[in-house]
Each structure stands twice: as C-alpha cells, then as structure tokens.
ZATOR-101360 format. One record per residue (C-alpha): x, y, z. Coordinates in Angstrom, 1 decimal. Example, Ala and Ser with C-alpha at 12.3 -4.5 7.8 and 13.67 -1.06 7.14 Angstrom:
2
<pt><x>12.3</x><y>-4.5</y><z>7.8</z></pt>
<pt><x>13.7</x><y>-1.1</y><z>7.1</z></pt>
//
This chain:
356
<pt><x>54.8</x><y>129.9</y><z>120.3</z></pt>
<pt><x>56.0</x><y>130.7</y><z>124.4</z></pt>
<pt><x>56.7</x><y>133.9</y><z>125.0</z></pt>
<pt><x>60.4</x><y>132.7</y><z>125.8</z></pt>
<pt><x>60.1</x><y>131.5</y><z>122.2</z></pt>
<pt><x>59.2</x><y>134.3</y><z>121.0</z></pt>
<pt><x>61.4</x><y>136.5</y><z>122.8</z></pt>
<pt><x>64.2</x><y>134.4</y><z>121.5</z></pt>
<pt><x>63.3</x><y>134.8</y><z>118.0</z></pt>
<pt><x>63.3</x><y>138.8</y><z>118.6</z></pt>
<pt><x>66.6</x><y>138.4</y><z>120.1</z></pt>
<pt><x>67.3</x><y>136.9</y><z>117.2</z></pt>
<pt><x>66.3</x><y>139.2</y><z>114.9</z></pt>
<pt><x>67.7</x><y>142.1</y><z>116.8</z></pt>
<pt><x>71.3</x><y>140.6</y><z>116.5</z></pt>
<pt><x>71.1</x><y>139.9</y><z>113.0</z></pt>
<pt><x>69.9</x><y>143.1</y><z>112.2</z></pt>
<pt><x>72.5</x><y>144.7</y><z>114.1</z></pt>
<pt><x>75.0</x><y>142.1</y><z>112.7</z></pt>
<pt><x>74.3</x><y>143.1</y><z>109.3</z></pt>
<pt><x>74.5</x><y>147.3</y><z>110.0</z></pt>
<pt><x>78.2</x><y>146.5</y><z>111.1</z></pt>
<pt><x>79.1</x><y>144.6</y><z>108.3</z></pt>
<pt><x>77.5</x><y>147.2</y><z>105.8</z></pt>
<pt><x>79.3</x><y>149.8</y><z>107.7</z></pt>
<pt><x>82.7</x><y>148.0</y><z>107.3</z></pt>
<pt><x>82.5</x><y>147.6</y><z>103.7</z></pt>
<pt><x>81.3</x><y>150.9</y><z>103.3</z></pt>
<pt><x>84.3</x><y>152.4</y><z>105.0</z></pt>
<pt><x>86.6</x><y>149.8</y><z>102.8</z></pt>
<pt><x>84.9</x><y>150.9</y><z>99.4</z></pt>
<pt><x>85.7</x><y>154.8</y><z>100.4</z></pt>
<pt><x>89.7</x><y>153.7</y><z>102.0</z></pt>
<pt><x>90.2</x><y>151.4</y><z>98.8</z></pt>
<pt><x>89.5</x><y>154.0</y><z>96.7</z></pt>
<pt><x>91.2</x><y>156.5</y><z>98.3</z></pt>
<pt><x>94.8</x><y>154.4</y><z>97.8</z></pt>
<pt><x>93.6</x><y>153.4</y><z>94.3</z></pt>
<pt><x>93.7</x><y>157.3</y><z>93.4</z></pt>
<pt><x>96.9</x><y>158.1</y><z>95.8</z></pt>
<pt><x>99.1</x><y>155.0</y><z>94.8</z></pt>
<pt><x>100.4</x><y>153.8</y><z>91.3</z></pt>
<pt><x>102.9</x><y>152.3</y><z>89.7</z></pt>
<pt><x>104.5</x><y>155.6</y><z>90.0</z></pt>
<pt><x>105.6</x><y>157.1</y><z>93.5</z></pt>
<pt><x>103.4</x><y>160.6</y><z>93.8</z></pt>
<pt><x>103.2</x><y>162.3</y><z>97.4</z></pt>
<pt><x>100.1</x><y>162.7</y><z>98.9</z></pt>
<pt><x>100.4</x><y>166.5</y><z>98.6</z></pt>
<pt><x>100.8</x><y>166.6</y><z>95.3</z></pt>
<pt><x>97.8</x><y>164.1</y><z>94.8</z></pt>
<pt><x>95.6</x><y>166.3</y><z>96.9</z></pt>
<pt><x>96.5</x><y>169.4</y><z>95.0</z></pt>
<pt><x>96.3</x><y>167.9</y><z>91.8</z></pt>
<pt><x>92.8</x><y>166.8</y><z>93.1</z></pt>
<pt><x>91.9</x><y>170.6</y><z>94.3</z></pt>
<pt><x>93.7</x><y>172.6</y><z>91.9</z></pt>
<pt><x>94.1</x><y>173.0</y><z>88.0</z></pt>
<pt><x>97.9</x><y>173.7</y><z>87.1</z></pt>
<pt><x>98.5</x><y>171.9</y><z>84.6</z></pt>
<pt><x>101.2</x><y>169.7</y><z>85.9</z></pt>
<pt><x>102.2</x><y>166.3</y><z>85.3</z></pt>
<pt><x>100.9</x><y>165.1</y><z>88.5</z></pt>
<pt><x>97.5</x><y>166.6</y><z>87.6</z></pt>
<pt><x>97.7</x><y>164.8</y><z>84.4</z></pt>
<pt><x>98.7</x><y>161.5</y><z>86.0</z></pt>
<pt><x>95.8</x><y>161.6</y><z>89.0</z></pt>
<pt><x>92.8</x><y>163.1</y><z>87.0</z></pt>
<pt><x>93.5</x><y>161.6</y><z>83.5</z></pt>
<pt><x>94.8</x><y>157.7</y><z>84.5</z></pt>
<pt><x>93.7</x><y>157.2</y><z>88.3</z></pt>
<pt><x>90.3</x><y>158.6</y><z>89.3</z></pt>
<pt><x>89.1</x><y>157.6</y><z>86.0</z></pt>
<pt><x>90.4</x><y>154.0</y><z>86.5</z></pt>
<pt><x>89.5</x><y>154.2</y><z>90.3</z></pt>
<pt><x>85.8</x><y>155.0</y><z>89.3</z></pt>
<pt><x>86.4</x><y>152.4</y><z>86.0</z></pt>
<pt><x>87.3</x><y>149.9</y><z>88.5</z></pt>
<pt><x>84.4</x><y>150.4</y><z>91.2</z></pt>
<pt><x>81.9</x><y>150.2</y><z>88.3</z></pt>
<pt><x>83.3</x><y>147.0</y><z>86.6</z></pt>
<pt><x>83.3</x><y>145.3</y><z>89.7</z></pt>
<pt><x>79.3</x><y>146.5</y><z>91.0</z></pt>
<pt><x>78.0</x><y>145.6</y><z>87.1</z></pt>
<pt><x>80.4</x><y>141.6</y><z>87.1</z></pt>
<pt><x>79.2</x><y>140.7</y><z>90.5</z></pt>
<pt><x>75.2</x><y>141.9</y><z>90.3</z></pt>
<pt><x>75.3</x><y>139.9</y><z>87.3</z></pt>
<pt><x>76.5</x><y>137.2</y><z>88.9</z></pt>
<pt><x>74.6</x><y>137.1</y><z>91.6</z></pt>
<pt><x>70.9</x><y>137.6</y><z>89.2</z></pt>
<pt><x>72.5</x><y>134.5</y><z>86.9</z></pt>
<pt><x>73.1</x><y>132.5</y><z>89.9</z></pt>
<pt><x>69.5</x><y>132.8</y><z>91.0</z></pt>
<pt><x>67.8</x><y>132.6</y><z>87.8</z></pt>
<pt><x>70.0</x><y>129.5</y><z>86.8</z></pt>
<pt><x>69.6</x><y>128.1</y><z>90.3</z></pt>
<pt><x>73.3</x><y>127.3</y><z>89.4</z></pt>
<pt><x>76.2</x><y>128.1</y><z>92.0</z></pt>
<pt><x>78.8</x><y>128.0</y><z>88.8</z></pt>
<pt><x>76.6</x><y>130.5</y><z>87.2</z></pt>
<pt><x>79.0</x><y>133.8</y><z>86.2</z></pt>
<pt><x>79.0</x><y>135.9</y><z>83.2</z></pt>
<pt><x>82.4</x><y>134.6</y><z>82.2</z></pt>
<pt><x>81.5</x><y>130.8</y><z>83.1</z></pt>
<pt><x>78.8</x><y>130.5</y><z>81.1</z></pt>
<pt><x>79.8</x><y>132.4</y><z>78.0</z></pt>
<pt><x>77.5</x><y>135.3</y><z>78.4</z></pt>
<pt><x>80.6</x><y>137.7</y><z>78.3</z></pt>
<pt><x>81.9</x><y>135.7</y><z>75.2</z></pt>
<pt><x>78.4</x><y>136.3</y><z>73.7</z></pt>
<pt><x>79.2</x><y>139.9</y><z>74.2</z></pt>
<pt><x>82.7</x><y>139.7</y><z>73.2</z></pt>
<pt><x>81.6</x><y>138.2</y><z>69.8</z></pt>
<pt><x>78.8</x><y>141.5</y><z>69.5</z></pt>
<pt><x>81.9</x><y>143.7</y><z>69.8</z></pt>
<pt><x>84.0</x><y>141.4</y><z>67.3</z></pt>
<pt><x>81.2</x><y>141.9</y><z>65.0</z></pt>
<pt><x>81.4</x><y>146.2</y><z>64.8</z></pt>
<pt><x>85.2</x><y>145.9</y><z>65.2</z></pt>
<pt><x>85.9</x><y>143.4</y><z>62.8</z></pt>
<pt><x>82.9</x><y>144.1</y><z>60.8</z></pt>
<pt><x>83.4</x><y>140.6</y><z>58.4</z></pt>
<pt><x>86.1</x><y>142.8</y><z>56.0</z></pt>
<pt><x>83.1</x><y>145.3</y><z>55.2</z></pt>
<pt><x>85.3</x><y>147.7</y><z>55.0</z></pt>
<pt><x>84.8</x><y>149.0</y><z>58.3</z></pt>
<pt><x>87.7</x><y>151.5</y><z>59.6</z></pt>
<pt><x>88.9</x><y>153.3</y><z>62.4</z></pt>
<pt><x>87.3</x><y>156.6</y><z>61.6</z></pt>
<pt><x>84.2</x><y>154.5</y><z>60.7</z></pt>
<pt><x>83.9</x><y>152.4</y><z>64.1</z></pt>
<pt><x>84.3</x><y>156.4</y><z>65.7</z></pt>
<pt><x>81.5</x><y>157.7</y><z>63.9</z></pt>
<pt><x>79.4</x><y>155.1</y><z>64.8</z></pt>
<pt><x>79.8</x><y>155.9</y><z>68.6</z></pt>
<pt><x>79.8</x><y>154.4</y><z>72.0</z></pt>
<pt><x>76.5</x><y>153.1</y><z>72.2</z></pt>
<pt><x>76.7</x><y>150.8</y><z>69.0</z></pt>
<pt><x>79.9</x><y>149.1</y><z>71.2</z></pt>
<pt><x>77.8</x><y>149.0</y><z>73.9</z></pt>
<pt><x>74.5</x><y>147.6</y><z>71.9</z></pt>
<pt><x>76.1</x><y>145.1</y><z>70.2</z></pt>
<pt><x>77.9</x><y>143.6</y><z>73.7</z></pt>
<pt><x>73.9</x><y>143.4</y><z>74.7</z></pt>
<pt><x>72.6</x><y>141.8</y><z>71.8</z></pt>
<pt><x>75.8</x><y>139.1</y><z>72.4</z></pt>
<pt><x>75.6</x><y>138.8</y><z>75.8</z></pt>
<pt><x>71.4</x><y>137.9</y><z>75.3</z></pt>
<pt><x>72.1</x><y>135.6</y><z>72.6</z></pt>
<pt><x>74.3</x><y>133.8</y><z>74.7</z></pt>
<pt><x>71.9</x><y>134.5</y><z>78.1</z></pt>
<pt><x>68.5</x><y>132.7</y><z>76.0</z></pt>
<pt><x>70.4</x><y>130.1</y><z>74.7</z></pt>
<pt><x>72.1</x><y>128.9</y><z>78.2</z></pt>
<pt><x>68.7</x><y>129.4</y><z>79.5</z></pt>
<pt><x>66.9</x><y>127.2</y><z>77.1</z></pt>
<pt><x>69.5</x><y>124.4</y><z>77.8</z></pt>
<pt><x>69.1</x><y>124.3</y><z>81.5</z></pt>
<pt><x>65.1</x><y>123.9</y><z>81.3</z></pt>
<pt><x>66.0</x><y>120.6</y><z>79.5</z></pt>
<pt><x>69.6</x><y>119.5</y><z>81.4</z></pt>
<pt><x>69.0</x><y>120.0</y><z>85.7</z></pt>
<pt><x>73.2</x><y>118.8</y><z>86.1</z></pt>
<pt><x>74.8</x><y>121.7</y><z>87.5</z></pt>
<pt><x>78.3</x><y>120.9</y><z>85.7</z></pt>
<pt><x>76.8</x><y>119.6</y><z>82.0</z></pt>
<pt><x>75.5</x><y>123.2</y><z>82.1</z></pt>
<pt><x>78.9</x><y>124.7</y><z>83.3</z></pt>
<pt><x>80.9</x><y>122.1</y><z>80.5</z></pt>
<pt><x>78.0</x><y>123.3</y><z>77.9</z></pt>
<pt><x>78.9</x><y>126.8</y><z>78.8</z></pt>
<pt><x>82.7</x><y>126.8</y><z>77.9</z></pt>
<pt><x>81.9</x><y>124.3</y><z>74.9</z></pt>
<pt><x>79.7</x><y>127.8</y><z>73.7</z></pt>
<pt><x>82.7</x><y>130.2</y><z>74.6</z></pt>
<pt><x>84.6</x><y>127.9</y><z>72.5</z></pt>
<pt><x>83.1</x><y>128.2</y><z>69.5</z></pt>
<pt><x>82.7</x><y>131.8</y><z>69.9</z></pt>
<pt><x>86.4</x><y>131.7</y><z>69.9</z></pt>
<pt><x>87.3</x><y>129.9</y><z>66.8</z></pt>
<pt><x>84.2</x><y>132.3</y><z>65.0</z></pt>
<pt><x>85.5</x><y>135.1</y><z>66.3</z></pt>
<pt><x>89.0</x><y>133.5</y><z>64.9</z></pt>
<pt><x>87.8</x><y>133.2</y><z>61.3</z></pt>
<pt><x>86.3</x><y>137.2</y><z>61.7</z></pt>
<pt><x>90.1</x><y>137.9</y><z>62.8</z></pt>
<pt><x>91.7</x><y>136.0</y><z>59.6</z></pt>
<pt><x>89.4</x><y>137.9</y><z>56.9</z></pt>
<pt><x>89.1</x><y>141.2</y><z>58.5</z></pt>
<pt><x>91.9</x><y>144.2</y><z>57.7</z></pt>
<pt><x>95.0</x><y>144.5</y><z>60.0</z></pt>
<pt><x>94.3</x><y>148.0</y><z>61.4</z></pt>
<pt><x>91.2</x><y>146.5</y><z>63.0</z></pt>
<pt><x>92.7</x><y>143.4</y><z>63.9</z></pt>
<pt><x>95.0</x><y>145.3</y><z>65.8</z></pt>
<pt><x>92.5</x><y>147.1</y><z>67.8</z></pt>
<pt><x>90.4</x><y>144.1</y><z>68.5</z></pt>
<pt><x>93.5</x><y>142.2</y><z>69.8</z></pt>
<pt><x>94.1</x><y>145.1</y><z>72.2</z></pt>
<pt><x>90.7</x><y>145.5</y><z>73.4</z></pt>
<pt><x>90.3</x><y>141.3</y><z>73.8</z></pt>
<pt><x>93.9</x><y>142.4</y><z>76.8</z></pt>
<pt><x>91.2</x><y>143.9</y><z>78.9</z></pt>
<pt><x>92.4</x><y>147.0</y><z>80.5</z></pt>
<pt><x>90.5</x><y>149.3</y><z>83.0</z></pt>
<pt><x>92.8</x><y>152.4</y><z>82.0</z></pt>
<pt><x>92.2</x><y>152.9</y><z>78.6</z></pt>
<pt><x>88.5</x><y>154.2</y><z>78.9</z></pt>
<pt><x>88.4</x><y>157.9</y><z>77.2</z></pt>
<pt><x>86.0</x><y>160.1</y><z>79.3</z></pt>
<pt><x>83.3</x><y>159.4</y><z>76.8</z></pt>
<pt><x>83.0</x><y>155.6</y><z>77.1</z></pt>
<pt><x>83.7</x><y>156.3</y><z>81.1</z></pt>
<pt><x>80.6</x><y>158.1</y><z>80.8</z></pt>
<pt><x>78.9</x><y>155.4</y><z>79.1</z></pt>
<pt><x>79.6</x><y>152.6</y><z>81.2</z></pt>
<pt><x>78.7</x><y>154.7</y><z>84.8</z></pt>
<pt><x>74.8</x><y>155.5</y><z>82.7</z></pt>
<pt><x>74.7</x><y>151.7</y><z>81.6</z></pt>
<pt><x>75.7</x><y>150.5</y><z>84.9</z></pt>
<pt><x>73.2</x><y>152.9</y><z>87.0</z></pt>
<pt><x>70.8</x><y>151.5</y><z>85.1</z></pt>
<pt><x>71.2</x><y>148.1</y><z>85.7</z></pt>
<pt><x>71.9</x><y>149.0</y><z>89.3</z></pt>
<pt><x>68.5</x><y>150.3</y><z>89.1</z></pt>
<pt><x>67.0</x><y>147.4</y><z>87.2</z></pt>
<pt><x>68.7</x><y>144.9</y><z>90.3</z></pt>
<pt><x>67.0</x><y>146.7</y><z>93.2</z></pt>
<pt><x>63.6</x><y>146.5</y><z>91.2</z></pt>
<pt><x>64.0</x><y>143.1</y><z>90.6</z></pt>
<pt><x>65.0</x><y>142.2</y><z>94.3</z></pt>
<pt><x>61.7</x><y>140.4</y><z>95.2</z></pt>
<pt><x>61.2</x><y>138.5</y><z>91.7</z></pt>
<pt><x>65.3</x><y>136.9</y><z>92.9</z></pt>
<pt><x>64.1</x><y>136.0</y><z>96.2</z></pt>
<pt><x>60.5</x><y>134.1</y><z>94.7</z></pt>
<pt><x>62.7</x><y>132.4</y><z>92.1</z></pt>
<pt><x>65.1</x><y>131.3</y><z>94.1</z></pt>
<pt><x>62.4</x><y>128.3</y><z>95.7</z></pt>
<pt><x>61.2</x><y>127.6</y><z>92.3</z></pt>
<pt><x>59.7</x><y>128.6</y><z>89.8</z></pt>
<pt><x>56.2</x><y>126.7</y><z>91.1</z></pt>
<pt><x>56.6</x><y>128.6</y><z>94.5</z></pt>
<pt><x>57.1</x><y>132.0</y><z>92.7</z></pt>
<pt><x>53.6</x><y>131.7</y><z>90.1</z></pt>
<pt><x>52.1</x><y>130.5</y><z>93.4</z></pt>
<pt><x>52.2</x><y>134.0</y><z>94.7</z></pt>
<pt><x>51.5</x><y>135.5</y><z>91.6</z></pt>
<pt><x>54.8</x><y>136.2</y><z>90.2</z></pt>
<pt><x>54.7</x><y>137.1</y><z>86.3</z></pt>
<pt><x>57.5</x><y>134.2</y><z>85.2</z></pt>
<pt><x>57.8</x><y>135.6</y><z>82.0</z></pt>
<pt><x>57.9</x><y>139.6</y><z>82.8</z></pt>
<pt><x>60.7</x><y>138.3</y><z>85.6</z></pt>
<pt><x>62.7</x><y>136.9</y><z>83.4</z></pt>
<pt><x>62.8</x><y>139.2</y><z>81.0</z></pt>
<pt><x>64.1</x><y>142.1</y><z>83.4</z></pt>
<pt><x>66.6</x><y>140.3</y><z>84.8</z></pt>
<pt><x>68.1</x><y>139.1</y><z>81.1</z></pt>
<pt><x>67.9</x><y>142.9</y><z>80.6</z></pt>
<pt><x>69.4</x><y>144.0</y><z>83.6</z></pt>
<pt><x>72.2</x><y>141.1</y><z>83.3</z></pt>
<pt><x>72.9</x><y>141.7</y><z>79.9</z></pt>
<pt><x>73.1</x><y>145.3</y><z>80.4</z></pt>
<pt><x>75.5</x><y>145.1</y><z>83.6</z></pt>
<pt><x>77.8</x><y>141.9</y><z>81.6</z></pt>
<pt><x>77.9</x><y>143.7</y><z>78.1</z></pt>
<pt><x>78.8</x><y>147.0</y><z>79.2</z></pt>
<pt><x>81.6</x><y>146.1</y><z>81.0</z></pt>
<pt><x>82.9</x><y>143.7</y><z>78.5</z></pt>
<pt><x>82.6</x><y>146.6</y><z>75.5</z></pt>
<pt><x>85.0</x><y>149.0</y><z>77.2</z></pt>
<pt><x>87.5</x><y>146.6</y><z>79.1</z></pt>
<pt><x>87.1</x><y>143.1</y><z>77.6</z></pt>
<pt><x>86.7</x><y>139.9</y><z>79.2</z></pt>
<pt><x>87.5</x><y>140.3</y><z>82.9</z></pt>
<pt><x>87.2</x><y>136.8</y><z>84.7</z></pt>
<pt><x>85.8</x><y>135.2</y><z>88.2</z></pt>
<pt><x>84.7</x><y>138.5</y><z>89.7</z></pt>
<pt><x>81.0</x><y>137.4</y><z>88.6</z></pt>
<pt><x>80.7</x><y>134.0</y><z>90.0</z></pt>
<pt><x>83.1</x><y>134.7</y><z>93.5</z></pt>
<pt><x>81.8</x><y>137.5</y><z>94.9</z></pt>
<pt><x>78.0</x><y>136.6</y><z>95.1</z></pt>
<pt><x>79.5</x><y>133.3</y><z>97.0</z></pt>
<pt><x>81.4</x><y>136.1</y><z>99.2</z></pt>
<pt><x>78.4</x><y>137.8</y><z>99.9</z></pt>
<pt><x>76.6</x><y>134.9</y><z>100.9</z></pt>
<pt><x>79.3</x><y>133.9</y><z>103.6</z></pt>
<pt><x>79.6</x><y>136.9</y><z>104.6</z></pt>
<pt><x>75.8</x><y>137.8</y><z>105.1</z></pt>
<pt><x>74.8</x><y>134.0</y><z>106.1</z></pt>
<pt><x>71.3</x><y>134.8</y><z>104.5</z></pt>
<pt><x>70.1</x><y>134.2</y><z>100.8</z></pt>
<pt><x>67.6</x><y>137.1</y><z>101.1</z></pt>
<pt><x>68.5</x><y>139.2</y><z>97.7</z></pt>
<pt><x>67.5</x><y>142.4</y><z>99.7</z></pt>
<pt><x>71.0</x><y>142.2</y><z>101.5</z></pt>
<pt><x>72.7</x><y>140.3</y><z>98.9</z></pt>
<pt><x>72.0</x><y>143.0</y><z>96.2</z></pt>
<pt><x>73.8</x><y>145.8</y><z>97.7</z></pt>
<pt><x>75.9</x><y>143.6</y><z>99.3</z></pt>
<pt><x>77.4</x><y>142.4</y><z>96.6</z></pt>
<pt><x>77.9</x><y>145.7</y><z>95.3</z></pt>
<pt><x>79.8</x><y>147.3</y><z>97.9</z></pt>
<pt><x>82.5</x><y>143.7</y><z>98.2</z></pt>
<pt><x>82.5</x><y>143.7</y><z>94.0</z></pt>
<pt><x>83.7</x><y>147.2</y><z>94.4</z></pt>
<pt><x>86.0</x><y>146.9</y><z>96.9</z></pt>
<pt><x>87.9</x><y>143.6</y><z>95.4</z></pt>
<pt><x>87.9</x><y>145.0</y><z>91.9</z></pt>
<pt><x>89.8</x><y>148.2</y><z>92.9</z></pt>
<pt><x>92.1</x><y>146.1</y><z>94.9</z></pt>
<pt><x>92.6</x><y>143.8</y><z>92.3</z></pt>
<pt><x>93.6</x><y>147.2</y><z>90.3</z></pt>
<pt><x>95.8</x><y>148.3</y><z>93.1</z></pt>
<pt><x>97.7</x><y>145.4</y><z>93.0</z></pt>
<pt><x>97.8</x><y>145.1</y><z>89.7</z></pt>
<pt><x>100.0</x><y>148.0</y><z>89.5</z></pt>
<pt><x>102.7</x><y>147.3</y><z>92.2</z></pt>
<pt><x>102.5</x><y>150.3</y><z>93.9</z></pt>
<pt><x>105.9</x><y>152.1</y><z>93.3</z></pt>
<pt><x>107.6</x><y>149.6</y><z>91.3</z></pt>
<pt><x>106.9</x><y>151.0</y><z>87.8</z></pt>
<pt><x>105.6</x><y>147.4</y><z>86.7</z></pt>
<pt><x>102.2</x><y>147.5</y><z>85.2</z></pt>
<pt><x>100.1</x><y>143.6</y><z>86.1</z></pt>
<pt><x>97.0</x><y>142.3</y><z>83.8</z></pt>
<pt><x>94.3</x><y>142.8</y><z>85.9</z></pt>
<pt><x>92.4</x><y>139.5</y><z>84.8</z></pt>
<pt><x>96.1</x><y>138.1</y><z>86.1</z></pt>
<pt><x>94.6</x><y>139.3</y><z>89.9</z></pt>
<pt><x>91.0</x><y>138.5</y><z>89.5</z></pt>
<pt><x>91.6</x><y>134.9</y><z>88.8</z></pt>
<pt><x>94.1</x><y>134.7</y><z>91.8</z></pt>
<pt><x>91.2</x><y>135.3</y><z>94.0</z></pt>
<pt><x>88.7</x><y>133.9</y><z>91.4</z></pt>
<pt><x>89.8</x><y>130.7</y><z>91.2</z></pt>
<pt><x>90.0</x><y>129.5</y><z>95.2</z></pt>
<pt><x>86.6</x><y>130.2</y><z>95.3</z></pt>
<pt><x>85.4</x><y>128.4</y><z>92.6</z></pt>
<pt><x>87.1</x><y>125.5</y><z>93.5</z></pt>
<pt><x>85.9</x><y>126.1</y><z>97.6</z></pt>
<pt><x>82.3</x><y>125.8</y><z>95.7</z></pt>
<pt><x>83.0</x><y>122.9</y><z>93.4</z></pt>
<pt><x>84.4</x><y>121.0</y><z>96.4</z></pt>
<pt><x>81.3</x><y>122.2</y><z>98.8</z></pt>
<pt><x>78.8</x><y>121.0</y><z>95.9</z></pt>
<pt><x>77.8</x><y>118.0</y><z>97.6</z></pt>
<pt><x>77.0</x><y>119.6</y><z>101.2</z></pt>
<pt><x>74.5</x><y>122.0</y><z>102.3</z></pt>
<pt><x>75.9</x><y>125.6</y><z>101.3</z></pt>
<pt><x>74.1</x><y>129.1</y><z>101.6</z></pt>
<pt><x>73.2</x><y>129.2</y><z>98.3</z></pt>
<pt><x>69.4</x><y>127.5</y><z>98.4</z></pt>
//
C-alpha cells in the first residue's frame, strides 16, 4: 500500500472513530433527557417542582406517591425492557443469520409466555393466588427461561435444515400459534381466579411491576447485559459463518450455548413481568445498524442498548398522552414504530443491506 493509501485509510479511521463518539454521545444524552420527561410527565399534569421535591424529599404526599411509586419505577421498567428486547434481538439475528429474527417473530417470547401459563394456570392443580406468591419471583422468571429455550433449540434445529429466510419466519408464527391454542386449552380447564390474572398479565403493562419483581428483572437483565459484552467476539465470528468462526478456533458449541442463555435470559425476563411486548427486538438492531453503518458487534452491542432504551421509554411516554388522563397499550406504540421497519427490511431483502 502508498503511503497516500495509507494515509487515506487512517483518515478513514479517524473519522469513523470520531463519527461514532458523537453518535454515542447523542444517544447518551437522549437516554438521560428521555428519561428525565418519562419521570416528569404523565397522563397526569404534575409541576416540575413538585416532581423534584417528591424526588428529594419524603412527605408523604400524593405527588410523592405518584412519581416514586408509578413513574421512576416504570421509567427504569421501561429502560430495562427495552436494553433486554433489542440485545436479544440483535444476538438472534446473528446466530440465525436471519434479518426477521426477533424474540416476538420467532416465538421465543411465546415459548416464554407458555412457561408463565404453565405456573399461572398450573393445568387446574389447584394452584392459587397465595400459592403462585409463595412460590416467588424467580419460579415466574425460570419458567419464561425454560419456555423461551424450548422455543430458542427448536427454531434453531429447523434453520440448520431450512436456509429460506421467510419459511423460518412463517415456521415461527405457525410455533406461536400453537402455543396459543395450548395455552387456550390451559385457560378453559384452569380456575377463574387464575384465568383472570393470566389474562391481565398476557395485556402487557410496564407499570404494574411491584418493587420485588422490579428488582428481579434489573438482576436478570444485568446479567444478560453481562453475558452480551462477553459474547461480543463469538457474534462477530458467527456472523461470516460458522466455517469461518471454527477456523479461528471458535468453540461452536460453548458459543451457542451462551448466547441461548443470555437470549433466553434477556427475552424471558421481560416477558414474565410485562408480557409479550412486540417489534422492539427485531427493529432496533436494524436501527443500530443504520445508524452505526458497521456490523461490528463491539458497537452494535451497546449501541443497541442505549437506542432500545431510548425508544422504549418513548414509546412509554407516548403511551400515556402526557396531560390528557388517557392511558395507551404500550405494544399499541411499539408496533407503530415496529412495523415500518419490518416492512423497510422485508422490502430491502433482495439488495445489499448492513446486516452481512
């Protein structure tokens, strides 16, 4: 290479690195101002004084109640749903070497929807309220993990035989259907206290988190945050193929394994404490990608962190119409900017795209 090659190609690298501080720094600065307004505005007018003191002071008031019982736990609810959807995302989307790939496209957050069914249903067993208390958190949280895997091997068994990108996708919701109608059949035998608390758990809500499961879902999601940045490298060998990654020594099977933990972990978690939440998992890896113009999983990673963040507590902010009293499904908002993007990748199938 000339050294005017070469000092091009420093250039280069100089502006990309630079390129990519600013945009980190943006997003930064958007995941701090987002969630700022998500704690200040509601669907209830509060002034920023009161908010602030509320925040600084115990007194007991109403306003106190409001901000530090319903919005900084749904803020921090929100920020943690949205890191857990869009790593797993991203990690499917690699391991699949599938662009459609998403924890709610595929069925892996019906798989753990189905684990949940099974403790809150229980098959008539005489399982009750007080009974699904006792058992605690964690068995909610285990059992969206053992679904969620189920789902994850089986999906992953099927695309080492079928390469089409969309018979996978169509094979996907064919498995979240008949999750459905099993699920269905748990909901016609089991007893109508439970029913009733599986049909409002299936309305997914990121408010109705008590500070235990709030807890929960923050340890479960650190550690799959944890598991994602340790499994940054094995992402980046698999994504040219699994004969390029055992070239350079890569442990195929060790790989895999982590990154079915760490997806399960990240999927199930959030689907145990605010149901199915839809299209945050398969958009905003795509987002990052654009955004980023690289594939390299050591920006993508937190990448897609901070922009899963930032649109789920947006999609929470609007949700709630600031001021207006009027209370949105949050799936209702996800999908609105879901959807647009999985059809922008559907329609950019057939041309070069920044996912390979």
């Amino acid at each position: 290479m000339t050294r005017t090659g070469e000092r091009e190609t420093r250039n280069e690298m100089i502006y990309l690195k630079k390129r990519g501080t600013l945009i980190f720094s943006i997003l930064i600065t958007l995941l701090i101002v987002v969630f700022i307004l998500d704690v200040f505005l509601g669907s209830v007018n509060l002034k920023v004084g009161d908010v602030l003191q509320a925040l600084t002071h115990h007194s007991g008031s109403d306003v106190e109640t409001i901000v530090m019982k319903f919005r900084l736990p749904k803020a921090l609810t929100a920020m943690f749903v949205g890191i857990a959807l869009s790593l797993s995302g991203l990690q499917m989307q690699t391991l699949f070497r599938n662009p459609m790939a998403g924890p709610y496209v595929l069925g892996v957050s019906s798989g753990a929807s189905l684990g949940v069914a099974i403790v809150i249903l229980g098959f008539s067993a005489g399982i009750t309220t007080g009974n699904l208390q006792s058992l605690g958190n964690w068995a909610l949280v285990l059992s969206a993990w053992i679904g969620a895997g189920a789902v994850m091997v089986l999906i992953l068994f099927i695309s080492s035989r079928v390469h089409d990108i969309f018979v996978i996708l169509v094979i996907g919701l064919m498995l979240s259907g008949g999750i459905s109608a099993l699920v269905s059949i748990m909901q016609y035998f089991s007893n109508e206290t439970m029913l009733k608390t599986y049909v409002i758990w299936t309305m997914g809500s990121l408010g109705n988190l008590t500070s235990s499961q709030l807890n929960v879902l923050m340890i479960s999601v650190t550690a799959g945050i944890i598991l994602s940045l340790a499994s940054v490298k094995m992402l980046n060998a698999l994504l040219l193929g699994e004969t390029y990654a055992m070239s350079i020594g890569l442990n195929i099977r060790f790989s895999r394994s982590l990154i079915f933990a760490c997806t399960c972990i990240l999927a199930g978690s959030v689907t145990a404490f605010c149901g199915p939440i839809g299209f945050i998992g398969i958009a905003v890896p795509h987002i990052a990608r654009n955004i980023f113009r690289t594939s390299d999983h050591f920006i993508l990673v937190p990448g897609s962190m901070l922009i899963g963040g930032i649109i789920m507590m947006a999609s929470d902010l609007l949700s709630q119409v600031p001021g207006s009293g009027i209370l949105l499904p949050v799936n209702s908002i996800t999908s609105l900017i879901g959807i647009p993007v999985v059809i922008w990748v559907i329609l950019r199938s057939g041309k070069k795209s920044g996912f390979a």
